[in-house]
C-alpha positions in Angstrom: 115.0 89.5 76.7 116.8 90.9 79.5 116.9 94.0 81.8 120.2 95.6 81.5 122.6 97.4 84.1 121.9 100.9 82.8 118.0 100.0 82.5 118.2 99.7 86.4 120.1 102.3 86.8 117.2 104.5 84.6 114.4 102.9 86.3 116.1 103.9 90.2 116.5 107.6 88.6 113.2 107.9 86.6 111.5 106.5 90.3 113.2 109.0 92.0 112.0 112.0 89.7 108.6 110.5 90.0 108.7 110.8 93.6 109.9 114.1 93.1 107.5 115.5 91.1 104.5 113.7 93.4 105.9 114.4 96.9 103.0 116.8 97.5 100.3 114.7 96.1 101.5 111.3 98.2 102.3 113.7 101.3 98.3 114.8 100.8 97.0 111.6 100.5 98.9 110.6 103.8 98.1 113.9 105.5 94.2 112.2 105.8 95.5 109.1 107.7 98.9 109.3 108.9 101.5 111.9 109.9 101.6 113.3 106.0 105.2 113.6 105.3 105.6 110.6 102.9 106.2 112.4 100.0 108.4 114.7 101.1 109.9 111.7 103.3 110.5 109.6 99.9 111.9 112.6 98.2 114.9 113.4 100.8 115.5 109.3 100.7 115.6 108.2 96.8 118.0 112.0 96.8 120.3 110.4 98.9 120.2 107.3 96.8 120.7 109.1 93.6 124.0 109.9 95.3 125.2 106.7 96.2 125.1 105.0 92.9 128.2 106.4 91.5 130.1 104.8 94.0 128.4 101.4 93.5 130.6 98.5 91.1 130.0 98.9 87.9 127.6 96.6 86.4 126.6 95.0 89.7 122.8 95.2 89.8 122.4 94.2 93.4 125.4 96.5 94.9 122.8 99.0 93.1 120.2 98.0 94.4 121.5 97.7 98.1 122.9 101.4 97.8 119.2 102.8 97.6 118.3 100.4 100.2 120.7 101.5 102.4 120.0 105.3 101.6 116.7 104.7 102.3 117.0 103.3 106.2 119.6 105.8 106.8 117.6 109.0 105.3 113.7 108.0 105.3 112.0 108.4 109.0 108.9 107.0 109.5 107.7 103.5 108.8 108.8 104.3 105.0 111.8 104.3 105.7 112.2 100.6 107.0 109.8 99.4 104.7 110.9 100.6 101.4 114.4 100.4 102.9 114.1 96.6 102.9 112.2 96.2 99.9 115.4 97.5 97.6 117.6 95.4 99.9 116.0 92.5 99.0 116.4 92.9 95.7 120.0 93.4 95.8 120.4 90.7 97.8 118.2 88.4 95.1 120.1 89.7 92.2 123.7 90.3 94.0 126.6 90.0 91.1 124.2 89.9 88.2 125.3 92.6 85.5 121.4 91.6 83.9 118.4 90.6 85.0 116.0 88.1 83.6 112.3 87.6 83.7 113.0 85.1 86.4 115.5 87.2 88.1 113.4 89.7 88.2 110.4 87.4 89.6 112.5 85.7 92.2 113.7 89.4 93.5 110.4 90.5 93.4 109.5 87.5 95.7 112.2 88.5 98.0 111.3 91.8 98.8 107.3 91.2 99.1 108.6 88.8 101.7 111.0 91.0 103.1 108.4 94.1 103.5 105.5 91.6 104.8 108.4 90.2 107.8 109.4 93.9 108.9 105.7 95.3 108.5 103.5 92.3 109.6 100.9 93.5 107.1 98.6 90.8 105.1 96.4 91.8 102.1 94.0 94.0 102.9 95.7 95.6 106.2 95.6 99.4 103.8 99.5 99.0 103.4 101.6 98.9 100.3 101.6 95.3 100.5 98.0 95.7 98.9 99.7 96.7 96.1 103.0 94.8 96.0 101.1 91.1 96.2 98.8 91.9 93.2 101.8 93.3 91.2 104.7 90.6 92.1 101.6 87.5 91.7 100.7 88.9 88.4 104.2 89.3 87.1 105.0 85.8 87.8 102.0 84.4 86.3 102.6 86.2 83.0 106.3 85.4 83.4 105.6 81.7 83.9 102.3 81.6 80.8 105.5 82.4 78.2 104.3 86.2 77.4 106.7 88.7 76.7 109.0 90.3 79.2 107.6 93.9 78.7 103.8 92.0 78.4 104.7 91.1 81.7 105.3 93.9 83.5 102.7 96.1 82.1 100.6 93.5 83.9 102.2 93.8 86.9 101.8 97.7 86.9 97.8 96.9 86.3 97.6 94.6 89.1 99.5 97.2 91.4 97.3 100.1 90.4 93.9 97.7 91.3 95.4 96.6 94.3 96.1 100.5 95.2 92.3 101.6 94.4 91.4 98.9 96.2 93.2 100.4 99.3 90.3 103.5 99.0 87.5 101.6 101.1 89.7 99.0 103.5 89.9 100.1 107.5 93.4 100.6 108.0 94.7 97.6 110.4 98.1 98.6 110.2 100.7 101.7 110.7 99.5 105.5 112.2 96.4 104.9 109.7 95.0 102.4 112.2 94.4 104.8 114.9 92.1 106.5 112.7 89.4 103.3 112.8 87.0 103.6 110.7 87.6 106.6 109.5 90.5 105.6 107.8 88.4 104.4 105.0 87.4 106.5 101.7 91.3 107.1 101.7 93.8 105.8 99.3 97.1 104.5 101.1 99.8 106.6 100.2 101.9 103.6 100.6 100.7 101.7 98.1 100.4 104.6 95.3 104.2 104.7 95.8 104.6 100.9 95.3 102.2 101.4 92.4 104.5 104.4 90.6 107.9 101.9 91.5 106.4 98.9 89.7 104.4 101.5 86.5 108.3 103.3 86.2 109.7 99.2 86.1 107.4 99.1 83.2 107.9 101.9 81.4 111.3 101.9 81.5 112.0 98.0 80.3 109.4 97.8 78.0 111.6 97.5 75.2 114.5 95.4 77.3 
């Protein structure tokens, strides 16, 4: 089983409409610990994207990939910007010339751009940063991947481990980011951060399910 061209393609458009349609709620929840604009932040960003990708190769899932990268650095102020910026570009550059991805593809890229995000932010687990999310998510996926369980299987459990590792974020001091001026009264909030990371990695799996 593998994830197709077209199925990327689906999941970069079905994120950005989830963004859409949320950019009030994620630019609430970082209202109460940073400057509150990330919804409205990832919005303008993964727009631009959506415009690049028809000027991307065909079938090239990490030209793809790069393109909403790039959009993202270019269009995205903030620290999202940089952050989710490199995230994408690291997965393009993991999976640079491949027309498909498999499980393994998809678990290498995913290793990438954890790494990637963790060198440009300096965050570690429990820091109240998307990485809170991203670790759970791209550990989980990878030990489903490796145990022999399906492809779909396996990123369902990802998309779990992301959501825990978001709710997680509710009682942590923020350590990192505009959040960690706040102290500790940064805590009690969810990181807006990592509920985006959550709804890229719960799209992944909805939309491959079936791949």
């Amino acid at each position: 089983m593998t994830i197709a061209y077209d199925d990327v393609l689906r999941w970069i458009r079905d994120f950005a409409a989830e963004i859409s349609d949320n950019k009030q709620y994620l630019s609430k929840l970082d209202a109460a610990i940073g400057d509150g604009d990330h919804g409205v932040n990832m919005d303008r960003g993964m727009q631009a994207a959506l415009g690049k990708l028809d000027a991307v190769p065909e079938k090239d899932v990490g030209a793809a990939l790069k393109a909403v990268g790039m959009a993202l650095i270019s269009k995205v102020g903030g620290a999202a910007g940089p952050l989710y910026g490199t995230l994408f570009l690291q997965l393009g550059s993991a999976t640079a010339g491949k027309t498909e991805l498999s499980a393994q593809d998809w678990s290498s890229a995913l290793e990438s751009a954890v790494k990637g995000v963790q060198a440009r932010g300096k965050a570690e687990p429990g820091d109240k940063t998307m990485i809170d999310a991203l670790i759970p998510a791209r550990d989980a996926f990878r030990e489903a991947a490796e145990g022999g369980v399906s492809l779909g299987d396996a990123l369902e459990r990802s998309s779990v481990a992301a959501k825990e590792g978001m709710e997680a974020t509710v009682p942590l001091v923020a350590r990192k980011g505009r959040a960690s001026y706040l102290g500790e009264r940064s805590a009690g909030h969810q990181d807006p951060g990592a509920t985006s990371s959550h709804m890229l990695l719960r799209i992944a799996a909805e939309v491959w399910k079936d791949s």
